[in-house]
PLY file of the C-alpha trace (Angstrom):
ply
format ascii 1.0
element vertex 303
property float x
property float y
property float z
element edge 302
property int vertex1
property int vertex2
end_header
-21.66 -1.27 31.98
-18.04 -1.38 33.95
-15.46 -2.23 31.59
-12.51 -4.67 32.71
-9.98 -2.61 30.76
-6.42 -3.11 32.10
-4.66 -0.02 33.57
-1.92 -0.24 30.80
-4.48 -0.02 28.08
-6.15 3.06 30.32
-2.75 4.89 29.80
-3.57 5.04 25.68
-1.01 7.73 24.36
2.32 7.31 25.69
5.75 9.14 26.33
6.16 8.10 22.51
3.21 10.22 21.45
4.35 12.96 23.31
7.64 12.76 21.39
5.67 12.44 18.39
3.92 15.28 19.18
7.34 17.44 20.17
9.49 16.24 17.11
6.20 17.64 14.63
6.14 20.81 16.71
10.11 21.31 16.14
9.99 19.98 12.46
7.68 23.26 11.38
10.21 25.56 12.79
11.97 27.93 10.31
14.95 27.56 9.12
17.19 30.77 9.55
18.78 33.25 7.23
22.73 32.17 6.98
24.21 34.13 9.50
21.53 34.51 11.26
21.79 32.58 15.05
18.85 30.00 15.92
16.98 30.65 18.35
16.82 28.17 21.16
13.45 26.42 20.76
11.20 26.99 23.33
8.39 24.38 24.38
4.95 24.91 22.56
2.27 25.43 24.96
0.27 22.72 23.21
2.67 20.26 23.85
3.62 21.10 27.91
-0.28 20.74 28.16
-0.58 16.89 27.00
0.06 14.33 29.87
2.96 12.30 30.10
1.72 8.40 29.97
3.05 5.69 30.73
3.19 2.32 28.00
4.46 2.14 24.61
3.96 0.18 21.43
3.76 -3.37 21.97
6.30 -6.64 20.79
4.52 -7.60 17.56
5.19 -10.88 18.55
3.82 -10.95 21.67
0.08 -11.61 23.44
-0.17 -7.49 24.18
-0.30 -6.99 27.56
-2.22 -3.64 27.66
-5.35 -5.53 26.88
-7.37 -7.57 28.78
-6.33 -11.35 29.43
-8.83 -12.91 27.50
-8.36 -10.47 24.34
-5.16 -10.70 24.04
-3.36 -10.89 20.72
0.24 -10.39 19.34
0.42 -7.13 17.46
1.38 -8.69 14.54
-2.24 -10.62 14.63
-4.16 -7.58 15.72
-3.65 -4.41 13.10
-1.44 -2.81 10.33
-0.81 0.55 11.17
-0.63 3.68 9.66
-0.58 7.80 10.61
-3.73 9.01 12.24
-2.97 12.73 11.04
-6.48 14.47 11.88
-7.12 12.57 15.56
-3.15 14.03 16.24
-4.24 17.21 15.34
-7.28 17.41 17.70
-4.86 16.22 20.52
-1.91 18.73 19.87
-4.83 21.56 20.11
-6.75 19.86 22.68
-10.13 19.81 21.31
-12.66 16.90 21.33
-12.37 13.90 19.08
-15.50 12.96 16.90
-15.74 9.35 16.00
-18.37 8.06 13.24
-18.64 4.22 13.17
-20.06 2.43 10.16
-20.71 -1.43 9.77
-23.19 -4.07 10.82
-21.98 -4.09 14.40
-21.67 -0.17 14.62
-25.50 -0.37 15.08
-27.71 -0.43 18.28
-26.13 2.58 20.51
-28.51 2.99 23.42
-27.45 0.25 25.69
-24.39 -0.45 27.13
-23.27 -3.63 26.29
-22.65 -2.43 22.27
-19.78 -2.13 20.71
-19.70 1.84 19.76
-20.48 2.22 23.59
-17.68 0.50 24.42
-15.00 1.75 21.92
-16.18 5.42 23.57
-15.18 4.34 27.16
-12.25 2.57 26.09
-11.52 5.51 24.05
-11.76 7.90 26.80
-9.82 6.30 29.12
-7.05 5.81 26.64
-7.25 9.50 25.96
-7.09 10.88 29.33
-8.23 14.73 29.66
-9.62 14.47 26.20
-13.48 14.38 24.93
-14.18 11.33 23.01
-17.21 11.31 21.19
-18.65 7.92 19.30
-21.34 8.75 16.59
-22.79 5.37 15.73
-24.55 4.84 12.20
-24.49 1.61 11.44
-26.86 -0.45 9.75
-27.80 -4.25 10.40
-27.13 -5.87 7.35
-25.68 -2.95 4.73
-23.11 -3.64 2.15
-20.11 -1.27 1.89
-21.51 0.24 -1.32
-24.54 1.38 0.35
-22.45 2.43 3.18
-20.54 4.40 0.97
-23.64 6.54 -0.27
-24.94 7.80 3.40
-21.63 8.56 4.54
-20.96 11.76 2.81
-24.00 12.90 4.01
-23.36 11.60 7.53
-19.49 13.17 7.11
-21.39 16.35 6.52
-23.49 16.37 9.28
-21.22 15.10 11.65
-17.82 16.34 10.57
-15.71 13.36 12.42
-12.22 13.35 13.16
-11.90 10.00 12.60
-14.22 6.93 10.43
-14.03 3.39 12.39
-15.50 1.47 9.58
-15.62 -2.53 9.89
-16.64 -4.04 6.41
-16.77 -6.62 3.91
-18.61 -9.37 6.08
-21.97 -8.46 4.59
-20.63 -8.23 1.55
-19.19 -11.97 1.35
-22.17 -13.29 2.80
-24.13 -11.27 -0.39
-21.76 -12.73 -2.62
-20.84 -9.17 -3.84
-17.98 -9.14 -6.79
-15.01 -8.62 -5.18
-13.66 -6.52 -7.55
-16.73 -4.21 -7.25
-16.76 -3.94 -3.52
-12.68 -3.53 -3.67
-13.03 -0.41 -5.94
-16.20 0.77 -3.50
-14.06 0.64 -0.61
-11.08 2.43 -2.04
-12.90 5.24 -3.80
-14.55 5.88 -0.50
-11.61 5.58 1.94
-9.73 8.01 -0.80
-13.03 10.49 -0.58
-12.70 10.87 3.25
-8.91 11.03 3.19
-9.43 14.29 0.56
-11.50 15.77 3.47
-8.81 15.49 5.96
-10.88 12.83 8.32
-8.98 9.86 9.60
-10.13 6.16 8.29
-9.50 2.94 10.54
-10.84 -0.42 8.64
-12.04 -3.26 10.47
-12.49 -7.07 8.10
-15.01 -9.37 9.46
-15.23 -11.44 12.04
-14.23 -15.11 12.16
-15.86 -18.24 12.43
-14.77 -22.03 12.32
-17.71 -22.74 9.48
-16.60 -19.18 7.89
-12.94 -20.04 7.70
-14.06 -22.48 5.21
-15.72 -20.66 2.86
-12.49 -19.42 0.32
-15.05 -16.22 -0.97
-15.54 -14.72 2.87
-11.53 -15.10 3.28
-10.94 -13.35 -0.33
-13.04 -10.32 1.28
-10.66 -10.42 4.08
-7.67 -10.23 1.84
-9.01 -7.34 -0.53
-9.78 -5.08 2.71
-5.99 -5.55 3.54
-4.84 -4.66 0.37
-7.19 -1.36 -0.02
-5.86 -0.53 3.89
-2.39 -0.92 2.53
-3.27 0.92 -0.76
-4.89 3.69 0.85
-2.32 3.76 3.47
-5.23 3.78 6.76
-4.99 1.65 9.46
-6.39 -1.83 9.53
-8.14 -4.11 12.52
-7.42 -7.16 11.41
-10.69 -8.73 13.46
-10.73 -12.09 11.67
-7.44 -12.88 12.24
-7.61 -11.60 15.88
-10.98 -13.77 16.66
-9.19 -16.98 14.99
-5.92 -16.34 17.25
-8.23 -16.36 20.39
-10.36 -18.96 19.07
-7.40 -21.29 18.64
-6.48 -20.73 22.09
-9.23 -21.44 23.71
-9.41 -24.55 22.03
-5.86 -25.43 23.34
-6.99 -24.54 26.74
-10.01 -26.74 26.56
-7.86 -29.31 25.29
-5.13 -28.52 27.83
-7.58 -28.84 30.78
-7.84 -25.12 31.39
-11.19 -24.58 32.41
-10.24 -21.03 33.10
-9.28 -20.20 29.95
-11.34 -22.62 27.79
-14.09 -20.43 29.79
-12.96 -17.45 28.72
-13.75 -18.92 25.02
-14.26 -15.92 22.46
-18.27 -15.23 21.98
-19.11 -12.41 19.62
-22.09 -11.84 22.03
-20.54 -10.41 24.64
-16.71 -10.98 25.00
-16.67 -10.61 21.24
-18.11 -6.80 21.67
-15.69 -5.88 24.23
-12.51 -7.19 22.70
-13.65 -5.45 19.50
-13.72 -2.38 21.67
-10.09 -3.24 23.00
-8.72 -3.65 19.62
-10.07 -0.79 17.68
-8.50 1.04 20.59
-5.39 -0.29 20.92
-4.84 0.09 16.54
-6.07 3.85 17.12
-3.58 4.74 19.95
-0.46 2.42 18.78
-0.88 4.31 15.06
-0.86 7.53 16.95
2.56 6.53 17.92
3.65 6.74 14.00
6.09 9.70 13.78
4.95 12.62 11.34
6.96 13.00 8.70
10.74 14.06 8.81
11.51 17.36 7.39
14.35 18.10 5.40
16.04 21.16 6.50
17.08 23.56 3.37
20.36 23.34 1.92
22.49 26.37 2.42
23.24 28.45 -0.53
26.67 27.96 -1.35
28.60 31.13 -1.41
30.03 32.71 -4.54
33.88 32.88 -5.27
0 1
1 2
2 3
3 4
4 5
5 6
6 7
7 8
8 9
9 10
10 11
11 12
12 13
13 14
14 15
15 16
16 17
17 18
18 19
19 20
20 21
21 22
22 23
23 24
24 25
25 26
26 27
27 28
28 29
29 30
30 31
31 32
32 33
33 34
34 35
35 36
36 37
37 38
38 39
39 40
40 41
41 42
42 43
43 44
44 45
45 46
46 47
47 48
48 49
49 50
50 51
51 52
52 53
53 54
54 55
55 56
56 57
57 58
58 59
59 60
60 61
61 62
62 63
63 64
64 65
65 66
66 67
67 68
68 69
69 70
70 71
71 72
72 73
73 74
74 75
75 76
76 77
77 78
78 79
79 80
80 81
81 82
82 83
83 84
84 85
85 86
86 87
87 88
88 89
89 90
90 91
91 92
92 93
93 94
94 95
95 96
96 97
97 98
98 99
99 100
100 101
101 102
102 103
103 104
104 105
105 106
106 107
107 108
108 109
109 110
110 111
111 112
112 113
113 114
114 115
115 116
116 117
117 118
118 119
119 120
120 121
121 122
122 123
123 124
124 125
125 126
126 127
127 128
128 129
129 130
130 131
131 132
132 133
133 134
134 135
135 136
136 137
137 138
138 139
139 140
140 141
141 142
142 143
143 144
144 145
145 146
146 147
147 148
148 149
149 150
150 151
151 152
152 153
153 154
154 155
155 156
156 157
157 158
158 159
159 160
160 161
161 162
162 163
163 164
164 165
165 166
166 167
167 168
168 169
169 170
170 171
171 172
172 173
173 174
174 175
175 176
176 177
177 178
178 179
179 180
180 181
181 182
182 183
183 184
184 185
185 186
186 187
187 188
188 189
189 190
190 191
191 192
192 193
193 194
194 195
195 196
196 197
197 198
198 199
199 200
200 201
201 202
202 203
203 204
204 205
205 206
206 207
207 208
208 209
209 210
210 211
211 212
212 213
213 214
214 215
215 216
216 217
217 218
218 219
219 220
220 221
221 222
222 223
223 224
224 225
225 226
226 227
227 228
228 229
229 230
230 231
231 232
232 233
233 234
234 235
235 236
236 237
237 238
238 239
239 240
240 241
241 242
242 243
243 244
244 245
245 246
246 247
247 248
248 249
249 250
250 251
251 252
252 253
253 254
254 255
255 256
256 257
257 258
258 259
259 260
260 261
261 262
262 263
263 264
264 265
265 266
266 267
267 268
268 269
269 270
270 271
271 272
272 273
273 274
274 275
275 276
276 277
277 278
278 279
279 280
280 281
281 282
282 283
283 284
284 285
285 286
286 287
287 288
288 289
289 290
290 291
291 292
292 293
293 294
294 295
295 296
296 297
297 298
298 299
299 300
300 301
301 302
């Protein structure tokens, strides 16, 4: 199914990535004996091979324009981010990037109007001249605990990159302890961390009759604070759905049929936007800068 992706959400991985990519790349040089002249640093092949894009983060403020009119959110609505170490490794050496998906909407891959479908186009057009690959094992229904058990055998089999796992809405609607499914969710995002995989969380969706249930929106909060913990990058899908909720409403009260048209439904719309966002969290977090190194101190000659 033809996606209606805009072409500044195609572009994905931008100059900033690229100088991302070049500032890592110059960071693990060596630092010279004293006395000893540095060499002038030449360009790593890796690097010259990755395309120069176009787009950059967006205003946090701001509706982002990268993404489709009717999904769009402010950045500051949309994701927390954090460094996507292993998926910036498969770029700088050019290999494909394997994507497991886990959650109650990770299920159903076969047709193409689901969501894992779409967050592999949308990932391989953000990722131009790069295989994306979406492994989807999600199951209708399942708890993060139980979750948690067949992923280290699915981690085995599939050896992923990168874990897109949206949570917690099962888990609410179970009335699970939150304190139980907070330490679940922690101990397993810290598990696939230690194995050098990526994690991106996704909360739940949101309703207008779920909004008012105060144990649904404590799930919501506790995923935050075990993204933030656990320093992995968050989708923050309720409060994204909400945003775009409230604005259709204002359209419909506004007499924008256009827009009040466009209302969010999980259905359809809802799959694709999901799609969109994932995406957009996944390539803006790739724009984090590695870490700084410290060059050595000099040794201080002796009188």
């Amino acid at each position: 199914m033809a996606l209606s992706l805009s072409p500044s959400l195609l572009g994905g991985v931008s100059l900033a990535l690229v100088s991302c990519l070049a500032f890592s790349v110059q960071a693990q040089s060596t630092t010279p004996p004293p006395g000893q002249v540095q060499p002038a640093p030449a360009q790593a092949p890796a690097l010259a091979e990755i395309p120069a894009l176009q787009a950059t983060a967006p205003s946090p403020d701001a509706p982002d324009p990268s993404l489709s009119p009717e999904c769009r959110v402010p950045g500051s609505k949309l994701y927390t981010l954090a460094k996507l170490k292993a998926v910036k490794k498969a770029l700088r050496e050019h290999r494909a990037v394997q994507v497991l998906t886990i959650g109650s909407n990770s299920g159903g891959l076969g047709t193409a109007a689901t969501y894992p479908v779409r967050l592999e186009d949308a990932l391989t057009r953000s990722l131009p001249d790069i295989e994306v690959t979406v492994e989807s094992r999600g199951v209708s229904g399942e708890i993060a605990f139980g979750a948690a058990e067949r992923l280290r055998n699915q981690v085995a089999e599939i050896e992923p990159d990168l874990v897109v796992w949206q949570v917690g809405g099962n888990d609410a609607l179970a009335r699970v302890d939150i304190e139980d499914f907070s330490q679940s969710l922690a101990e397993t995002v810290a598990w696939i961390k230690s194995h050098g995989i990526d994690v991106v969380l996704v909360d739940p969706q949101y309703t207008a009759s779920l909004a008012k249930d105060d144990y649904y929106r404590q799930f919501v909060q506790a995923i935050q604070k075990v993204a933030e913990r656990e320093q992995v990058p968050l989708v923050q899908r309720y409060e994204a759905m909400r945003y775009l909720a409230g604005r259709a409403i204002s359209a419909l009260k506004g007499g924008d049929t256009a827009q009040s048209g466009a209302g969010f439904r999980l259905a359809d719309l809802g799959y694709r936007c999901m799609a969109e966002h994932v995406t957009r969290a996944i390539t803006v977090s790739l724009l984090q800068p590695d870490a700084v190194a410290v060059p050595a101190t000099p040794p201080v000659p002796a009188n």
